[in-house]
N, C-alpha and C positions, 0 to 999 in steps of 0.2 A: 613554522608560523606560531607564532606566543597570542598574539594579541586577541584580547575576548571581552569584546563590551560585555559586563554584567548587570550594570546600573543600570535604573531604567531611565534614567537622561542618558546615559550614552546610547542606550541602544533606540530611543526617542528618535533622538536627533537621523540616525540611520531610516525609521520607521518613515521620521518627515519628508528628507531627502528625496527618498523613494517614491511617496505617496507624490510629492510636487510635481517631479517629471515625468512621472505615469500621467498626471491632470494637466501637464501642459500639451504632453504629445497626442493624446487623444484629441484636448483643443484645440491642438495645429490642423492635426488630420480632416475636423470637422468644416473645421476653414476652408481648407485646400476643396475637401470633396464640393463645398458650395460655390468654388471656383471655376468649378469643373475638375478636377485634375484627378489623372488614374491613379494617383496611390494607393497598393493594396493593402488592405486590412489585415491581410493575412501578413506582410510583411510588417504593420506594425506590431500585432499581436504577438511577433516573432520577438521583433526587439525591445518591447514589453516585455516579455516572460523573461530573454536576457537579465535585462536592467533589474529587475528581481530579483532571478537568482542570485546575479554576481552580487547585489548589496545584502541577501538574504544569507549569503554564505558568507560574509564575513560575519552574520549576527547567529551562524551554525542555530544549533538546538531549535529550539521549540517553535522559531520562526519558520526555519525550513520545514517543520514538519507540518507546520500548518496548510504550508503553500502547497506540502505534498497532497496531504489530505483532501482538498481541494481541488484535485487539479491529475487524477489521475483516472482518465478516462471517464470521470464522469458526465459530462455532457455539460453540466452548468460553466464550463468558463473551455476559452478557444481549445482548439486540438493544438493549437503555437505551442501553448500553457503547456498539456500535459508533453508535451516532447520534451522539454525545457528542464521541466521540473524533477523530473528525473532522477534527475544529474545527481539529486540530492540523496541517492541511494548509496554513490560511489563514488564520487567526484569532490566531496569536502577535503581542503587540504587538514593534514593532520598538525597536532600542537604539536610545540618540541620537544623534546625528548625531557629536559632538565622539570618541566610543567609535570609530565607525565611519572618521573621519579619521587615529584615533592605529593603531589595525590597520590601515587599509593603509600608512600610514608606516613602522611596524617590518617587515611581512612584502614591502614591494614598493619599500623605501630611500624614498621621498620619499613629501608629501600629494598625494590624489586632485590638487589642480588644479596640481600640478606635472608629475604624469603623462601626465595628458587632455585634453585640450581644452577637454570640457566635463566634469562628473560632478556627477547629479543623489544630493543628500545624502538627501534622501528614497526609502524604501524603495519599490519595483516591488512588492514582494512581500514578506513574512517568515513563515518556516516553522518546522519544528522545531530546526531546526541552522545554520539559516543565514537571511541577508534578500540581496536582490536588489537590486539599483542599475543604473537606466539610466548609459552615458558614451559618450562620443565622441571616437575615438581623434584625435592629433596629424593625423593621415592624412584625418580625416573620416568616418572608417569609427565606423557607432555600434555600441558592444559590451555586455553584460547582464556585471555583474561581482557575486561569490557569493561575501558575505563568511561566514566560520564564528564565531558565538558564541563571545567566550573561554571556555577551560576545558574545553571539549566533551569530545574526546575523551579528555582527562586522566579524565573524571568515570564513562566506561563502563562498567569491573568493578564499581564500589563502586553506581553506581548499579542493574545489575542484580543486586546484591546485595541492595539497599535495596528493587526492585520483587519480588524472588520472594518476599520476607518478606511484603509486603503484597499479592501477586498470590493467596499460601497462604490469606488467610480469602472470596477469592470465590472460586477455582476450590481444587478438591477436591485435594490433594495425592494427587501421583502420578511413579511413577518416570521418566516421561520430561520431567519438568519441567526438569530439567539441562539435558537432549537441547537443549529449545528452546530454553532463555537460550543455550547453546553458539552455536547456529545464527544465532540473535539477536545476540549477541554479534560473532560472527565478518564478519556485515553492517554492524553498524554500523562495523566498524574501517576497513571500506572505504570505507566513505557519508563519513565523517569524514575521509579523504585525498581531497584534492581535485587532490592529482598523477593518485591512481589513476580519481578520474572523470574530470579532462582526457583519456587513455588513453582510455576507455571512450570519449568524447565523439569521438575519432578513431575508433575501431575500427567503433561504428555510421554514423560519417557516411562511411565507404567501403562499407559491407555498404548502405545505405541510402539513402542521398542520390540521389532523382530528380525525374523531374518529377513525381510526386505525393505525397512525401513531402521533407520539408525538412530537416536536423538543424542543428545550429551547429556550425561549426569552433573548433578550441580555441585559446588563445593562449597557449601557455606561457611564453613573455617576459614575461608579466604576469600569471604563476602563482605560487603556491607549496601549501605541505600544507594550508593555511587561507585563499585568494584563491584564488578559481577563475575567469579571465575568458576569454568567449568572445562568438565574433559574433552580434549582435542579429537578433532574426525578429519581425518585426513581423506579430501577429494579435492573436483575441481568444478567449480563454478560454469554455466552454461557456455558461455564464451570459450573456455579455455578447451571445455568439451567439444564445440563445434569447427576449433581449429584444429583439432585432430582429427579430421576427414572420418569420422565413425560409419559405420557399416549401418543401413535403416534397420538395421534387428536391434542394433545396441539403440538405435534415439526409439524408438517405438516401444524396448524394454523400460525405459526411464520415463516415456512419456506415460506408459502404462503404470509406472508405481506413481506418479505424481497423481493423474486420474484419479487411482483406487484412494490415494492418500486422503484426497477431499473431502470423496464420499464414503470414507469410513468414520470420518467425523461429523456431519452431517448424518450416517446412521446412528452416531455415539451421542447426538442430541446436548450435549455439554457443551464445552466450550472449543471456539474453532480458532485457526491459528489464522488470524485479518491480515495478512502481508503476502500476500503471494506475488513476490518478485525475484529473480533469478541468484539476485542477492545471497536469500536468507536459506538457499537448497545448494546441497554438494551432490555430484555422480562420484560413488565411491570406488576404488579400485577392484573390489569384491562384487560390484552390482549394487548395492544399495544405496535408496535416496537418502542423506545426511538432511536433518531438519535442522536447525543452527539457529537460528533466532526465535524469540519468546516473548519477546518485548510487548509486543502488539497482539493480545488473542481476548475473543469476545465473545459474550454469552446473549443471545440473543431473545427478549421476551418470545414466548410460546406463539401470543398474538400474531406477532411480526413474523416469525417463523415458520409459521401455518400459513397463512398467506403469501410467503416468499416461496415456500416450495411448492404452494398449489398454480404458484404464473404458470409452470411447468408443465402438466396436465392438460389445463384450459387451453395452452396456445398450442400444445399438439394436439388437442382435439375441436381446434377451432370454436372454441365455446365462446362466442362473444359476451352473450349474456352476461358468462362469468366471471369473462376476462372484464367486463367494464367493471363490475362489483367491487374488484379486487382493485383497481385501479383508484376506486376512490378512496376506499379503504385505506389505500398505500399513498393515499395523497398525489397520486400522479395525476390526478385530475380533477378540476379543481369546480369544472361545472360542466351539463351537459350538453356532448358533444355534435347531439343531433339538432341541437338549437344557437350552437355557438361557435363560430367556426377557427376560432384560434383551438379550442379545445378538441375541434374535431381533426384538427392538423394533428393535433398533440398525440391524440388516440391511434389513428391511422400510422402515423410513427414509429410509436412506443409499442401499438399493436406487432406491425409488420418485422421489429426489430427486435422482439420476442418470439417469434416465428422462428427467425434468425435464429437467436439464441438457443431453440429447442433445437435445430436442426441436427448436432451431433446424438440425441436419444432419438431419432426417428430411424436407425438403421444400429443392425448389431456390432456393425464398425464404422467406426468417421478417421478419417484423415485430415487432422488441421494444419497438413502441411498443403491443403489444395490452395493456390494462390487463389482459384473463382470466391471462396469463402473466406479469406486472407483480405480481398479486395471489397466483399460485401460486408464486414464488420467496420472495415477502418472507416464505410463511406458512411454507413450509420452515426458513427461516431461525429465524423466530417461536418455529420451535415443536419445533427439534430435542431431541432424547430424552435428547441429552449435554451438554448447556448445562450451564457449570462444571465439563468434567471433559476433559480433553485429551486426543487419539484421533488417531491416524495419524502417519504417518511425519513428520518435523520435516521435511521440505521442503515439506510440504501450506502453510506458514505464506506461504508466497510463490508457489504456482502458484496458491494459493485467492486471493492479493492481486490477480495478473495476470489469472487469467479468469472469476472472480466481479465484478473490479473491472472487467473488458470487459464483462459482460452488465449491470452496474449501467449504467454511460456508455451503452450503448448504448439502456437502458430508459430513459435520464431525455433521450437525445438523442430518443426515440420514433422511428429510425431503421427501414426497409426494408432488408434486404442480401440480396445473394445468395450462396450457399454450396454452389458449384458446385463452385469451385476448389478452397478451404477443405477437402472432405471428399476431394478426391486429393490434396491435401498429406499430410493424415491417413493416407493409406493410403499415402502411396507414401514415408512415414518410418517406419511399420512395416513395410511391405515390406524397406526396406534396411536393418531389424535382425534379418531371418531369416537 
């Protein structure tokens, strides 16, 4: 596949399309239900998210990542959405081959096989921003090289211009919708410099790099804003893992380095890696978790971070008190709930679904492979009270990516951990913000 709107009339005219028969089918439905008629919601919302993707994937990059950002578990838009959207992690068809020789010719002076030694034209991998190519340096050394879609980054303002327009007839217009494209925004300019992931790709493989976690070294010699090449880790992705019928010592081994991984950055108070999906992690031949992705990592005001880690506390010691405090603080609640009763829906919710959430620190071992606690996360999700309607502070967009998208990985790895360590990290990073 070659073709890549980068204009923004071409990629408009897609935006338009989109936005029209997402407004018509909604219209039809509305119709239909004052007709009387059963059509499910849940079935539109299905073929909504479709109709998205598929036109959001032909506009790859900054579109799809919008949708992703938006739509992955966090409660403001259907559960249709985030099943759908997904897709956008692993599922983009890749450019062709001749595309993929002429950008690195202009961004690295010469063609792949002048460069490499070897360099496999066929994609590793293709995402929303970029596809993946095995090569093997002059040296022998094999490296993972991350080419960027043309246009991408050119396409970011106009594109989330073109997605709040269309974001406005599924979720509820409301004043913090700026907030997030802002926030959104301001990630993607980073995701799209692939200098500033090289960086990053340094930064954690010095905080991290041991014998039970892996990261790649960067190559900047055979970098630039749009080539990102670094050294190869040879593993295999969760899927490939769980086709191999593994023994529960080896998924409980793995589910245990991804655990400690979290929350050795969370004690490391810097910057955490915001993607936690099955994607961006290898199980390596040796034991160890391979980190692979960098694109997406965030530093979190102290503010926001103090209050994120203290939900944790509050809801395993039932502190309502505090828990409301924090609530409004965090913007999850917007008036009070003993006078108001949407908001006290909201509370009792967001309460009881934090409860939830604590539940793997209330015992020295949790199993997220228990289908009882498999079924009680997804229903929360199912069946929140503000679905289509945006609530909490604009960073929720990215701690709900990283540890919504831990407890998902670790429910679909059906992993044992122990969380001994994990809950004095917790306490001993609010200890040193008194």
């Amino acid at each position: 596949m070659s073709e890549f709107p980068s204009t923004k009339y071409e990629r408009g005219k897609i935006f338009a399309k989109t936005g029209l028969q997402v407004g018509k089918d909604y219209a039809t439905h509305y119709l239909k239900s004052l007709a009387g008629s059963n059509t499910s919601k849940s079935d539109l919302h299905k073929k909504t998210a479709e109709l998205v993707f598929g036109e959001f994937t032909k506009l790859r990059g900054t579109a799809l990542k919008i949708a992703q950002s938006f739509s992955v578990d966090q409660g403001f838009l259907p559960e249709e959405f985030s099943e759908v959207m997904t897709q956008a992690q692993y599922k983009v068809p890749p450019i062709n081959r001749a595309l993929v020789r002429s950008i690195i010719r202009r961004e690295l002076g010469a063609y792949p096989e002048q460069i490499f030694r070897e360099f496999d034209t066929a994609a590793l991998a293709a995402a929303s921003i970029g596809q993946v190519h095995k090569a093997v340096l002059k040296s022998g050394e094999p490296v993972a090289v991350k080419i960027q879609y043309p246009g991408v980054r050119d396409t970011i303002s106009s594109d989330l211009a073109l997605a709040r327009t269309l974001f406005k007839q599924i979720v509820s217009d409301s004043a913090q919708m700026d907030e997030y494209m802002e926030e959104v925004k301001s990630t993607l300019l980073q995701e799209t410099d692939y200098l500033s992931e090289g960086r990053s790709i340094d930064r954690f493989h010095t905080r991290f790099h041991s014998d039970s976690v892996i990261t790649p070294r960067w190559l900047p010699e055979l970098s630039t804003e749009r080539v990102l090449t670094m050294t190869f880790i040879e593993g295999v992705h969760l899927q490939e893992f769980l086709a191999s019928s593994p023994l529960q010592k080896q998924i409980n081994h793995f589910g245990q380095l991804l655990w400690d991984f979290f929350h050795d950055q969370v004690r490391d108070r810097k910057e955490i890696h915001a993607d936690t999906h099955p994607g961006n992690f290898l199980f390596t031949p040796d034991g160890k978790l391979g980190v692979i992705d960098f694109g997406c990592v965030k530093t979190f005001p102290d503010v926001f971070f103090i209050d994120y880690l203290q939900l944790l506390p509050t809801h395993l010691h039932r502190d309502e008190a505090a828990i409301k405090e924090l609530y409004f603080r965090l913007n999850v609640l917007k008036d009070n709930p003993e006078t108001n009763k949407k908001e006290n829906r909201m509370y009792e919710f967001c309460k009881n679904y934090g409860f939830t959430f604590a539940m793997p620190y209330m015992q020295d071992r949790f199993d997220f492979g228990d289908e009882e606690y498999k079924k009680l996360i997804r229903a929360y999700t199912k069946n929140a009270p503000f679905t289509n309607e945006l609530r909490g502070n604009k960073h929720f967009i990215y701690t709900t990516r990283v540890h919504l998208g831990l407890y998902h990985f670790l429910m679909k790895l059906g992993a044992e951990v122990s969380t001994v360590r994990s809950k004095k990290i917790v306490e001993e990073v609010l200890e040193s913000f008194r």
